[in-house]
PDB file of N, CA, C, O and CB in Angstrom:
ATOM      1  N   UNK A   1     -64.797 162.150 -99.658  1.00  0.00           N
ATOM      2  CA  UNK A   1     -64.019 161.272 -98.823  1.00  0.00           C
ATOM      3  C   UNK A   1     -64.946 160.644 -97.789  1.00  0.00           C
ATOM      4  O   UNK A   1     -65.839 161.308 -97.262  1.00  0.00           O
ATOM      5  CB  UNK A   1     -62.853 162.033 -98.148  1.00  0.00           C
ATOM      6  N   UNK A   2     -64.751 159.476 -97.527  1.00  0.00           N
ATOM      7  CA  UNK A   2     -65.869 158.765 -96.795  1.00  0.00           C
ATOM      8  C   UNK A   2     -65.243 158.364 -95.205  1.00  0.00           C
ATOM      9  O   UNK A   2     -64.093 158.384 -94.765  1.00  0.00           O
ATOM     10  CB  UNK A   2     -66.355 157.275 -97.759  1.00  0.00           C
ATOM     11  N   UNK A   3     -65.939 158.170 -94.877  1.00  0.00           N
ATOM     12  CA  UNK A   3     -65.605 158.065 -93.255  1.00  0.00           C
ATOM     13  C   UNK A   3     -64.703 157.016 -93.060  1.00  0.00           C
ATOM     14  O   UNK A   3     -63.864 157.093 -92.162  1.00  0.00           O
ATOM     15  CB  UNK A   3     -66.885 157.758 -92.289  1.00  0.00           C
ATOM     16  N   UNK A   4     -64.789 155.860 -93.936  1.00  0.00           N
ATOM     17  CA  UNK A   4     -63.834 154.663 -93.353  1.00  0.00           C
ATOM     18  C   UNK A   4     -62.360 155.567 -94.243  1.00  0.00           C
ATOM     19  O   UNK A   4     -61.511 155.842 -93.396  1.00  0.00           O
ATOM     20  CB  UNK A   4     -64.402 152.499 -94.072  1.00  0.00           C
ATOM     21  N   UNK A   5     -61.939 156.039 -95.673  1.00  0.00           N
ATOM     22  CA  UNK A   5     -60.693 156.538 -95.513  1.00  0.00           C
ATOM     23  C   UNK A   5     -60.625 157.940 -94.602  1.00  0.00           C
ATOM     24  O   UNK A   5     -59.572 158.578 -94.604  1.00  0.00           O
ATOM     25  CB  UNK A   5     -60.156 156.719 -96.912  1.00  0.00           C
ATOM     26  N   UNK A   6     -61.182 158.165 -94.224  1.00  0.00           N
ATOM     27  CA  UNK A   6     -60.660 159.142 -92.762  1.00  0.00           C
ATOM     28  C   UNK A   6     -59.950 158.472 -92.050  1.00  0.00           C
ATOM     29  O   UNK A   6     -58.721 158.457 -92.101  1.00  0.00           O
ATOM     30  CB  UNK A   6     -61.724 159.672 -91.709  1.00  0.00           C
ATOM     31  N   UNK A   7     -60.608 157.873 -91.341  1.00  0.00           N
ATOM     32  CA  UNK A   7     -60.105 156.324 -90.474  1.00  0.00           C
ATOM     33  C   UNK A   7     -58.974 155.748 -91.005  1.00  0.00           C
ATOM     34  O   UNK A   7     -58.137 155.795 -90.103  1.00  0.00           O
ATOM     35  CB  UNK A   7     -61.201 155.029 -90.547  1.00  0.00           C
ATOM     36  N   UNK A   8     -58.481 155.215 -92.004  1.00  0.00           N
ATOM     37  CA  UNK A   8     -57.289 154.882 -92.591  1.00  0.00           C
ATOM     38  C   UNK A   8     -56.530 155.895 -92.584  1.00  0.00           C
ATOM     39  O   UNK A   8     -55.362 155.517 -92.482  1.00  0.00           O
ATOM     40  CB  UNK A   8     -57.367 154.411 -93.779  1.00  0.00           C
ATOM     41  N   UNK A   9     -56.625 157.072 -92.647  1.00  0.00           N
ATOM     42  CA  UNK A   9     -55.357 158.072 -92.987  1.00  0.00           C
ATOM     43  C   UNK A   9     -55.318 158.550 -90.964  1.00  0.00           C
ATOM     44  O   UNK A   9     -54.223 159.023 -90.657  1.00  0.00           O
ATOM     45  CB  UNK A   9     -55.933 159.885 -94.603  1.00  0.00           C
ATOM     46  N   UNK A  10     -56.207 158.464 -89.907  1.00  0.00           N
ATOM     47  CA  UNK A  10     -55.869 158.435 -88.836  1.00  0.00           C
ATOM     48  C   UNK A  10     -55.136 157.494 -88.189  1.00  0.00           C
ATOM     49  O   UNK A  10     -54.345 157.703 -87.269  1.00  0.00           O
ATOM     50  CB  UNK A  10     -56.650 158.598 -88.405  1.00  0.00           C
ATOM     51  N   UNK A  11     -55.424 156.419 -88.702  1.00  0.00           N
ATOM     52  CA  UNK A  11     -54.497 154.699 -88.679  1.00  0.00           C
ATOM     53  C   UNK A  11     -52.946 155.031 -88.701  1.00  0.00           C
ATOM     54  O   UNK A  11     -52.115 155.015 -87.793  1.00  0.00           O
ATOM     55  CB  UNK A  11     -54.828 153.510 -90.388  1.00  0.00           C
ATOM     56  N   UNK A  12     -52.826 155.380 -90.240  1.00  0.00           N
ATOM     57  CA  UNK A  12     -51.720 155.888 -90.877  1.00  0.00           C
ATOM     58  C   UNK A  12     -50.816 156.864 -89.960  1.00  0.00           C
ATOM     59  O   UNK A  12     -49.752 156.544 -89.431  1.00  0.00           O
ATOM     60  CB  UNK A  12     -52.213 156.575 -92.097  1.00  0.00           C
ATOM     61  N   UNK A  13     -51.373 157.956 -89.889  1.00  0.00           N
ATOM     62  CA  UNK A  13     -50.714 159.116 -89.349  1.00  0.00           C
ATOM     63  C   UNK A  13     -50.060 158.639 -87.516  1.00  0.00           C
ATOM     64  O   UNK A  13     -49.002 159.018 -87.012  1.00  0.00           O
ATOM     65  CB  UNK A  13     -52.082 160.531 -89.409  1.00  0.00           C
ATOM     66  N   UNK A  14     -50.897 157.919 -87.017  1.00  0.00           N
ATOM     67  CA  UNK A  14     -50.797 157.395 -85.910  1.00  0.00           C
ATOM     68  C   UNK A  14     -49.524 156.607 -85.502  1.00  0.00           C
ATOM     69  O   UNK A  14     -48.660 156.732 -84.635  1.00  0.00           O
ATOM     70  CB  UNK A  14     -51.812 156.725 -85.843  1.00  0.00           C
ATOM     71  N   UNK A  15     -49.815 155.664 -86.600  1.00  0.00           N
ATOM     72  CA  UNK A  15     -48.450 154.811 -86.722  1.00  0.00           C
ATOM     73  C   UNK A  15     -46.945 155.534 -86.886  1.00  0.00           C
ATOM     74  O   UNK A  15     -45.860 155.360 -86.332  1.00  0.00           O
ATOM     75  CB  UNK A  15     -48.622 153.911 -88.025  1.00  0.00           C
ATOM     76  N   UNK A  16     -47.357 156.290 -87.763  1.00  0.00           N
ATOM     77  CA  UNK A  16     -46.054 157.216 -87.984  1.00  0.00           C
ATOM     78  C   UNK A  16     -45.589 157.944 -86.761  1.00  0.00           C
ATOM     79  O   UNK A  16     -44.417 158.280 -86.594  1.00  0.00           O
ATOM     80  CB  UNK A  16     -46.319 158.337 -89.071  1.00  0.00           C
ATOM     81  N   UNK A  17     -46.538 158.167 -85.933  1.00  0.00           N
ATOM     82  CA  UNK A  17     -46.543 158.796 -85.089  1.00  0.00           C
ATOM     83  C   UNK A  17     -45.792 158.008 -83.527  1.00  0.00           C
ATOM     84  O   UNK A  17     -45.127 158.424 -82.578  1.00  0.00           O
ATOM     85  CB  UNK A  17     -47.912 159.205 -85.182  1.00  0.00           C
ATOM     86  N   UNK A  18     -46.205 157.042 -83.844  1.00  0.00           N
ATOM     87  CA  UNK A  18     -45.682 156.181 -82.611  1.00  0.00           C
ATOM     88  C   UNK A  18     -44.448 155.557 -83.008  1.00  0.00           C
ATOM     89  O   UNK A  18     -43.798 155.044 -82.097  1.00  0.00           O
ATOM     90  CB  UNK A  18     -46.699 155.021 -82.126  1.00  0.00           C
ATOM     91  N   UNK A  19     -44.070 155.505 -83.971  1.00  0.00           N
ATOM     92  CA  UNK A  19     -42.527 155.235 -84.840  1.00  0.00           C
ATOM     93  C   UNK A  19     -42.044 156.467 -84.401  1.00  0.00           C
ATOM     94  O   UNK A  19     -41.229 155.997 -83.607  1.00  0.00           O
ATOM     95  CB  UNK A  19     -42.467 155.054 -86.754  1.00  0.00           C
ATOM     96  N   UNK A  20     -41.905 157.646 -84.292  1.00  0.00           N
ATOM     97  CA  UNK A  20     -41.357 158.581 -84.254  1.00  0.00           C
ATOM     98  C   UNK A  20     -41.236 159.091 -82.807  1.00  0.00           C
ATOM     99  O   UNK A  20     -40.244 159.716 -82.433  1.00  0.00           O
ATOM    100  CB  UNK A  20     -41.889 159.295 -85.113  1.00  0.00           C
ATOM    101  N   UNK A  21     -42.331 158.790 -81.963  1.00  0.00           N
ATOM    102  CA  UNK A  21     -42.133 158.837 -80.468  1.00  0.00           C
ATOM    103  C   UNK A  21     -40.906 157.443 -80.508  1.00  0.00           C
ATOM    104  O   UNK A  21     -39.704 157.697 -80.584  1.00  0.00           O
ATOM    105  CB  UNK A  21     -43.898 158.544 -79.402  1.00  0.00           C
ATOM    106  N   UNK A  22     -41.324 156.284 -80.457  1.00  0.00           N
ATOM    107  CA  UNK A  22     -40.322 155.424 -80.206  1.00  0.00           C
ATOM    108  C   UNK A  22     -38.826 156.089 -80.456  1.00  0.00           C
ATOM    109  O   UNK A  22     -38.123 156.455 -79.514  1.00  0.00           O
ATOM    110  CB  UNK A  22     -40.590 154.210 -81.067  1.00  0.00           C
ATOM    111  N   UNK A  23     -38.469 156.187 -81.695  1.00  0.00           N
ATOM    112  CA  UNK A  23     -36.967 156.421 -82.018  1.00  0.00           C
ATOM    113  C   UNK A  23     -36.867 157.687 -80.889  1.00  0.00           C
ATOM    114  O   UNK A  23     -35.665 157.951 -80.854  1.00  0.00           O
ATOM    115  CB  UNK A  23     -36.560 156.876 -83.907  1.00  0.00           C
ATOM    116  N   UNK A  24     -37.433 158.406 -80.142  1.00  0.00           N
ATOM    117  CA  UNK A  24     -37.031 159.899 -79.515  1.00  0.00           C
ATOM    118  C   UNK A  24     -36.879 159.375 -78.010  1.00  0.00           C
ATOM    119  O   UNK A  24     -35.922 159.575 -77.262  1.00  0.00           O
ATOM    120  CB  UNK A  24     -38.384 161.327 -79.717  1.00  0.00           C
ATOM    121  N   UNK A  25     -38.125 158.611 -77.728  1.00  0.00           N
ATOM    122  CA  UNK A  25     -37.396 157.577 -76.690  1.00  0.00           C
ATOM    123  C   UNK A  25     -36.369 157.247 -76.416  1.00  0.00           C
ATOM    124  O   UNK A  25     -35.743 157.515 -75.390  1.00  0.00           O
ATOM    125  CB  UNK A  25     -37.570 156.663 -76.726  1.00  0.00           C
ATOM    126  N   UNK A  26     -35.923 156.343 -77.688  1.00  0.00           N
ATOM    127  CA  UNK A  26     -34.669 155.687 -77.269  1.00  0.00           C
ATOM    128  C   UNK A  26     -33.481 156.182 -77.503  1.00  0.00           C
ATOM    129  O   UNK A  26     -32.462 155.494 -77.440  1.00  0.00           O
ATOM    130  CB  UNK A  26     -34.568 154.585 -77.721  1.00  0.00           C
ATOM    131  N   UNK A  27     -33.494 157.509 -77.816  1.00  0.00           N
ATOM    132  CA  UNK A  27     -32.317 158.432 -77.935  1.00  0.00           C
ATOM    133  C   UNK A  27     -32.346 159.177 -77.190  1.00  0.00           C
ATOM    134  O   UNK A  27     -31.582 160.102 -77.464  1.00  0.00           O
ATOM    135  CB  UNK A  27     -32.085 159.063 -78.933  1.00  0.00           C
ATOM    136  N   UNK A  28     -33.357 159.414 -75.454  1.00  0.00           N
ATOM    137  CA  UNK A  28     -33.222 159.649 -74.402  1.00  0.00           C
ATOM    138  C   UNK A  28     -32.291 158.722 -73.466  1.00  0.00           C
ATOM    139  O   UNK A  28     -31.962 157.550 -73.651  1.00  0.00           O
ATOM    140  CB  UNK A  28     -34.346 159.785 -74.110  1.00  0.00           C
ATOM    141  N   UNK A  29     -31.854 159.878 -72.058  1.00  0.00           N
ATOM    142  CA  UNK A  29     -31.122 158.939 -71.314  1.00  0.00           C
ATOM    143  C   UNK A  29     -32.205 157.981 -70.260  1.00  0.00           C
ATOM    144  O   UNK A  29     -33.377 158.292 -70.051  1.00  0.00           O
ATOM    145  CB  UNK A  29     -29.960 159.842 -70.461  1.00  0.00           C
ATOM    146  N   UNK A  30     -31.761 157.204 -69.884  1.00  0.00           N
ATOM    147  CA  UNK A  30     -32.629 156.324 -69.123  1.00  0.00           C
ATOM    148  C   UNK A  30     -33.188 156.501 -67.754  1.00  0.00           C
ATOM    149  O   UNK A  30     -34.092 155.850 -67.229  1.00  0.00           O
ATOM    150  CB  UNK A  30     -32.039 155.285 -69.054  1.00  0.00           C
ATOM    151  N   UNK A  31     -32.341 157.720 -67.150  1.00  0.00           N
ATOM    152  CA  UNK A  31     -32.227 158.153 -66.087  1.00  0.00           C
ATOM    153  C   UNK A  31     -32.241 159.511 -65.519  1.00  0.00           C
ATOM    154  O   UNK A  31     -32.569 160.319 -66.387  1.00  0.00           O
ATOM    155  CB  UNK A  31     -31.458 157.711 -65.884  1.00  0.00           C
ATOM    156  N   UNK A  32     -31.996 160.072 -64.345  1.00  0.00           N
ATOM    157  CA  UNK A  32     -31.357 161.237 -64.114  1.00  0.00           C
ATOM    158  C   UNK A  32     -29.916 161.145 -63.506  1.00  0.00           C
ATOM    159  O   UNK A  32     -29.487 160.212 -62.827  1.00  0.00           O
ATOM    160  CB  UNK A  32     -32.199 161.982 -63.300  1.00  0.00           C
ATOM    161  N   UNK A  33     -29.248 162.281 -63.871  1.00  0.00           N
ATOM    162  CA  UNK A  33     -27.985 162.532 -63.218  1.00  0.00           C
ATOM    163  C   UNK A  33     -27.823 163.308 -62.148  1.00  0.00           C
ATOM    164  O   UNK A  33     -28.331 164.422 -62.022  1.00  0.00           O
ATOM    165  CB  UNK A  33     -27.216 162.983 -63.973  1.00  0.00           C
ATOM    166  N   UNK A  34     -27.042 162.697 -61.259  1.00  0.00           N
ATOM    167  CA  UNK A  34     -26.955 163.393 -59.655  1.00  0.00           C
ATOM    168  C   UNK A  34     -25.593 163.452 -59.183  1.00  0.00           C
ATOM    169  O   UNK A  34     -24.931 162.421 -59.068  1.00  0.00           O
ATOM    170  CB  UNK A  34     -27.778 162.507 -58.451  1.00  0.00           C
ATOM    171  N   UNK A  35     -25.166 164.506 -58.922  1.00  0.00           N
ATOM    172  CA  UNK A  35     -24.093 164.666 -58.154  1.00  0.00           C
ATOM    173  C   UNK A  35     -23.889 164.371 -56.568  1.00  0.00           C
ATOM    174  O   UNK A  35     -24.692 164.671 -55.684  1.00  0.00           O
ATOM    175  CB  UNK A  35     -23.875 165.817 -58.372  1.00  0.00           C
ATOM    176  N   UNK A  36     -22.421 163.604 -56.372  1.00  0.00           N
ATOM    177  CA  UNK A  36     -22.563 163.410 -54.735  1.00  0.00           C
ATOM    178  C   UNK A  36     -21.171 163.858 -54.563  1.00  0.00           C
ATOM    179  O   UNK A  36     -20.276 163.514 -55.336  1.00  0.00           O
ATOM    180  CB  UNK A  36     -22.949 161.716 -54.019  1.00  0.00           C
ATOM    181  N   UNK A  37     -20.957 164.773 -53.352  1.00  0.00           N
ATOM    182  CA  UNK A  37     -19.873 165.413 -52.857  1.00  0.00           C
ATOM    183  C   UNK A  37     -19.088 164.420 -51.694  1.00  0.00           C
ATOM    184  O   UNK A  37     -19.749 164.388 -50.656  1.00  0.00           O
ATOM    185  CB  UNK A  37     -20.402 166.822 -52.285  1.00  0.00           C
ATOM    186  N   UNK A  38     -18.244 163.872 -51.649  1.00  0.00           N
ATOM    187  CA  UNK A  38     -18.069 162.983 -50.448  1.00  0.00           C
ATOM    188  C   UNK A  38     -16.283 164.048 -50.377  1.00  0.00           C
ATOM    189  O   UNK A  38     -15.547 164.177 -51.355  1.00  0.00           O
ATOM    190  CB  UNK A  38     -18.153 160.658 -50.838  1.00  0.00           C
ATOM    191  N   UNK A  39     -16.048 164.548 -49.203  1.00  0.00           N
ATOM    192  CA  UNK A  39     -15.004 165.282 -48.679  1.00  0.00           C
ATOM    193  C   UNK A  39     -14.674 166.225 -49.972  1.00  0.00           C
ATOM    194  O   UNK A  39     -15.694 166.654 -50.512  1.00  0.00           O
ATOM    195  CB  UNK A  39     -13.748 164.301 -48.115  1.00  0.00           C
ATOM    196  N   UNK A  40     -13.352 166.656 -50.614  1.00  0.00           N
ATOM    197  CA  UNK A  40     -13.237 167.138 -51.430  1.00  0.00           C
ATOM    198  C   UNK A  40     -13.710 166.835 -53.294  1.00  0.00           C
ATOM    199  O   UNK A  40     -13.784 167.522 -54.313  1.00  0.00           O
ATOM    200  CB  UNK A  40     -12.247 167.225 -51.000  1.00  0.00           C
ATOM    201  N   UNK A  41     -13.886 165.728 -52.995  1.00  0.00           N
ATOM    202  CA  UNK A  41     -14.633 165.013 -54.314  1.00  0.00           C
ATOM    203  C   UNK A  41     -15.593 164.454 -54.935  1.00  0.00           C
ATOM    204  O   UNK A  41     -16.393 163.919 -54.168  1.00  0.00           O
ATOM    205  CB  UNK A  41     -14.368 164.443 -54.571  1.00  0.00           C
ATOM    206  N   UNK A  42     -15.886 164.344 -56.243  1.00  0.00           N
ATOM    207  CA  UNK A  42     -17.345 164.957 -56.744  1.00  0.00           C
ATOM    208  C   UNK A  42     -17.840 163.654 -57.450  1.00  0.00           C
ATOM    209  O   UNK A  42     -17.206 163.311 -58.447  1.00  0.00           O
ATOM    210  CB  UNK A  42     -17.273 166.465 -57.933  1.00  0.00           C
ATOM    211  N   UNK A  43     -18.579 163.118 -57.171  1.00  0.00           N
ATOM    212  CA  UNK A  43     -18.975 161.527 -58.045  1.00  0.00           C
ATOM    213  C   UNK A  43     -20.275 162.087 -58.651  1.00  0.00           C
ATOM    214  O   UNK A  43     -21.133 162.847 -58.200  1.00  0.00           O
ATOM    215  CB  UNK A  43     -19.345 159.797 -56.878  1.00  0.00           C
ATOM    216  N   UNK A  44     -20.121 161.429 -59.873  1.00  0.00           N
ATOM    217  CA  UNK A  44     -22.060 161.538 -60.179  1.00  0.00           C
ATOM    218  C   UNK A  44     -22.688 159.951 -61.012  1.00  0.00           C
ATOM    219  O   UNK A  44     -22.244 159.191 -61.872  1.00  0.00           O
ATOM    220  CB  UNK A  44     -22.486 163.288 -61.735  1.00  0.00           C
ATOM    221  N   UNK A  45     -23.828 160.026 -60.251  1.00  0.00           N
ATOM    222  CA  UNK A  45     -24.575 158.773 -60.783  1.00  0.00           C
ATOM    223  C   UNK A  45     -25.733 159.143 -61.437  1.00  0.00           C
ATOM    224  O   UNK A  45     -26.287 160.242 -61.405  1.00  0.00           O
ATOM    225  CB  UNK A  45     -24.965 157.786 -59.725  1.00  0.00           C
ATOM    226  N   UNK A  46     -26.156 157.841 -62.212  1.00  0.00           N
ATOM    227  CA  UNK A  46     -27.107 157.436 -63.533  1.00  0.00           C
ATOM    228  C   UNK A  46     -28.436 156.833 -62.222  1.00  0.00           C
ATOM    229  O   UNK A  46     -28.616 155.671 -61.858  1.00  0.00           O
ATOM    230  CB  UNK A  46     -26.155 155.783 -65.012  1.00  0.00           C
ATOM    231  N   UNK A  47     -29.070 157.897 -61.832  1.00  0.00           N
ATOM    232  CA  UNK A  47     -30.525 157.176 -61.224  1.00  0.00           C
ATOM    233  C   UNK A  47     -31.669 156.717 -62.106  1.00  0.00           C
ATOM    234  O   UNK A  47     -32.279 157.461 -62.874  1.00  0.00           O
ATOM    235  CB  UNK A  47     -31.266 158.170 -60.310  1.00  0.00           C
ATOM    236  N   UNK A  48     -31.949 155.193 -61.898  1.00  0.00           N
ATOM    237  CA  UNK A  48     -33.084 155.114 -62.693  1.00  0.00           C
ATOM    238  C   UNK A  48     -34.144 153.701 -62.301  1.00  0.00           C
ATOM    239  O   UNK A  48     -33.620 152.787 -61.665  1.00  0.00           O
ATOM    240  CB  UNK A  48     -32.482 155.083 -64.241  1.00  0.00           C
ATOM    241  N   UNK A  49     -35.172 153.615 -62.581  1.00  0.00           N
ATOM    242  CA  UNK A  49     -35.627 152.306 -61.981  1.00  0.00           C
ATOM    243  C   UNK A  49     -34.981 151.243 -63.315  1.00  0.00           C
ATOM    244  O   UNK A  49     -34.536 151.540 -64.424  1.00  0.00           O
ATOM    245  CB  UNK A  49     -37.624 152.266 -61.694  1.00  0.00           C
ATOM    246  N   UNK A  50     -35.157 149.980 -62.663  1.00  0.00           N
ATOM    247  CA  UNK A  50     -35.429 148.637 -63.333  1.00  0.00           C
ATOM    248  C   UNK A  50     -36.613 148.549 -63.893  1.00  0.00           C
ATOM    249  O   UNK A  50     -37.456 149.405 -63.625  1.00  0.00           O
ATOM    250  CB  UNK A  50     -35.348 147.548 -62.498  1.00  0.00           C
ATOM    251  N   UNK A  51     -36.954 147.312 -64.933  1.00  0.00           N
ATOM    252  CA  UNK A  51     -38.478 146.884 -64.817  1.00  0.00           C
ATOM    253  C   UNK A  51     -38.728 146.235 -64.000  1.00  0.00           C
ATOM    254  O   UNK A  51     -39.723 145.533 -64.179  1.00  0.00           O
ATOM    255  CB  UNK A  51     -39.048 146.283 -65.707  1.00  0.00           C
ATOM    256  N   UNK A  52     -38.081 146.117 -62.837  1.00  0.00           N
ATOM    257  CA  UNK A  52     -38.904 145.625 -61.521  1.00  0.00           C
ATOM    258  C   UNK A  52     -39.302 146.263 -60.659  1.00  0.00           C
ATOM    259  O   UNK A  52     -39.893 145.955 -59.624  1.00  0.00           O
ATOM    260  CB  UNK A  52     -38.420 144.891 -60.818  1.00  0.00           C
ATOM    261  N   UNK A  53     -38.812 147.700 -61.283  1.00  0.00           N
ATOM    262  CA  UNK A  53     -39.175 149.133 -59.851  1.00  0.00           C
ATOM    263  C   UNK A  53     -38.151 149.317 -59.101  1.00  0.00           C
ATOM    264  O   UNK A  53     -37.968 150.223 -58.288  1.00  0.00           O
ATOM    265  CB  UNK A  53     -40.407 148.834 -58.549  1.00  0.00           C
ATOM    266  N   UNK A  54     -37.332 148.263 -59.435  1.00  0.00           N
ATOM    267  CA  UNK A  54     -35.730 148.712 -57.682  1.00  0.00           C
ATOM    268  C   UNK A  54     -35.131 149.931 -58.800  1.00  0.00           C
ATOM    269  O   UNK A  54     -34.772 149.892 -59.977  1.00  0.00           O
ATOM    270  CB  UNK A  54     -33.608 146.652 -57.062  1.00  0.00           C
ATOM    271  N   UNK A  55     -35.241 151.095 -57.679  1.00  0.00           N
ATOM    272  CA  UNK A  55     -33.839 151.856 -57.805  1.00  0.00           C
ATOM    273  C   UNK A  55     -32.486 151.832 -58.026  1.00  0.00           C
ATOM    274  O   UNK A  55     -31.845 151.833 -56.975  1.00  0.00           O
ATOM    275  CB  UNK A  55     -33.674 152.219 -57.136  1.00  0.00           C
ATOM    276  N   UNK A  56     -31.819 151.811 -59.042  1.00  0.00           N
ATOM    277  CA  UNK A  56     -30.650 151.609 -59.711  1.00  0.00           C
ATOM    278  C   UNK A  56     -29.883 153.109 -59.480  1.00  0.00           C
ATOM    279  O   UNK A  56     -30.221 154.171 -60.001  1.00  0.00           O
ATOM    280  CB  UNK A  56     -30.959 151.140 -61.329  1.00  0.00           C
ATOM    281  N   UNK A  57     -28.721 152.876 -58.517  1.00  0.00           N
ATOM    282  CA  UNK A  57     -27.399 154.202 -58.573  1.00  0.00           C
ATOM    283  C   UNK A  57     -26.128 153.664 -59.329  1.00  0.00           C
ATOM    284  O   UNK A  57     -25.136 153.100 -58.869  1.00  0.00           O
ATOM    285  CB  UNK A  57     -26.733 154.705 -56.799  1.00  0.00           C
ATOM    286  N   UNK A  58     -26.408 153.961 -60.463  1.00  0.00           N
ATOM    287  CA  UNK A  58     -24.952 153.634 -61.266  1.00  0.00           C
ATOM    288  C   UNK A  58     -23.851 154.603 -61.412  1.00  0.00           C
ATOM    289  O   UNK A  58     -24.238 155.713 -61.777  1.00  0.00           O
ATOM    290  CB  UNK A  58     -25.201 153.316 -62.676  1.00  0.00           C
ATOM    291  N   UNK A  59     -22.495 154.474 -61.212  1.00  0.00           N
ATOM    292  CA  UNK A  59     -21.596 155.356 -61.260  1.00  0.00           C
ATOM    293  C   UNK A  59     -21.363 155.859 -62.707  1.00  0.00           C
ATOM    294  O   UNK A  59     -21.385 155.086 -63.666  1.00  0.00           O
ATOM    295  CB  UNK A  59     -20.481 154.835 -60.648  1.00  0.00           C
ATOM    296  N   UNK A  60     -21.175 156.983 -62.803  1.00  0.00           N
ATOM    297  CA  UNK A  60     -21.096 157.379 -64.014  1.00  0.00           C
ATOM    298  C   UNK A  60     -19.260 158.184 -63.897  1.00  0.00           C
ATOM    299  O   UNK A  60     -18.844 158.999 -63.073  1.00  0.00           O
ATOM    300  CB  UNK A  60     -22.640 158.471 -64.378  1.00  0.00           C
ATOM    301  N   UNK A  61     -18.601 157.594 -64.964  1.00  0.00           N
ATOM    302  CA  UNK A  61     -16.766 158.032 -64.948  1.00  0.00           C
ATOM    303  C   UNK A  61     -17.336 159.570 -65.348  1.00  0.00           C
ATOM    304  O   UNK A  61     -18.450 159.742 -65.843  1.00  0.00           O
ATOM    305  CB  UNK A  61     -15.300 157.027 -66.512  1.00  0.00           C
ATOM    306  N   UNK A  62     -16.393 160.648 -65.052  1.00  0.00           N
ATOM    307  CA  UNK A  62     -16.382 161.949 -65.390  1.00  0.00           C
ATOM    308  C   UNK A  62     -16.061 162.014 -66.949  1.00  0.00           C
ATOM    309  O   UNK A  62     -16.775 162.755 -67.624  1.00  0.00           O
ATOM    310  CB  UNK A  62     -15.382 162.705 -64.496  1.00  0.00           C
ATOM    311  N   UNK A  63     -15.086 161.330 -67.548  1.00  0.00           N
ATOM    312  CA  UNK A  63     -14.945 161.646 -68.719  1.00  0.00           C
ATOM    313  C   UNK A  63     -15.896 160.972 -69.869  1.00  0.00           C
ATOM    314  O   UNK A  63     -15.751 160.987 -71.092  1.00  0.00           O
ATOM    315  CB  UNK A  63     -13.679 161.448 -68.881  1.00  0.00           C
ATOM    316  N   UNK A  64     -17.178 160.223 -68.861  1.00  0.00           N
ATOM    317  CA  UNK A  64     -18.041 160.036 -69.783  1.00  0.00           C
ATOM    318  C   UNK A  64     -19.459 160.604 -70.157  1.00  0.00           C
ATOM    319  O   UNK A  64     -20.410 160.428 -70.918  1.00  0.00           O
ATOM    320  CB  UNK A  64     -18.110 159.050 -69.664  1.00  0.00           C
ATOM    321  N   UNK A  65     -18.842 161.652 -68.808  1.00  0.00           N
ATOM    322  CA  UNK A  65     -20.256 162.704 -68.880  1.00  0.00           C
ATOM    323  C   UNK A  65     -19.789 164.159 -69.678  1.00  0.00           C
ATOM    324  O   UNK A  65     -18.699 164.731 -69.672  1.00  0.00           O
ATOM    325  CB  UNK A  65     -20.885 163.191 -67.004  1.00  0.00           C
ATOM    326  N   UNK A  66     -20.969 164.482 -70.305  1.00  0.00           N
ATOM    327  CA  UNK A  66     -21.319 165.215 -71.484  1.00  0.00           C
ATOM    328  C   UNK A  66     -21.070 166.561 -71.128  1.00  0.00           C
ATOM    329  O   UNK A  66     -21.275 167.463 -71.940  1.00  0.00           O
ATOM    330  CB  UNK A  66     -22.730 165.003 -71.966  1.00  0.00           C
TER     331      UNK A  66
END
């Protein structure tokens, strides 16, 4: 086996490899989840940046958390 198909099957494996990070990515959530207590009741938000860097607090409904 010669050095340039080494190189092709590292090519190879790589690619597969970054296909497979991608899809695990994007079946992560985008954010973290935080709870806020305001008097007797319990809100929780979706923290996460933009691609501009601003901090995003999105409300998240209870019956849509997991």
């Amino acid at each position: 086996m010669s050095l340039k198909d080494v190189l092709y099957e590292q090519i190879e494996r790589n690619e597969r490899n970054i296909k497979a990070y991608k899809r695990r990515i994007f079946k992560m959530s985008k954010g973290t989840l935080h709870k806020k207590q305001r008097g007797n009741k319990v809100y929780y938000y979706l923290k996460y940046r933009d691609g501009k860097g601003k901090r995003i607090d999105e409300y998240v409904n209870l019956k849509k958390i997991d």
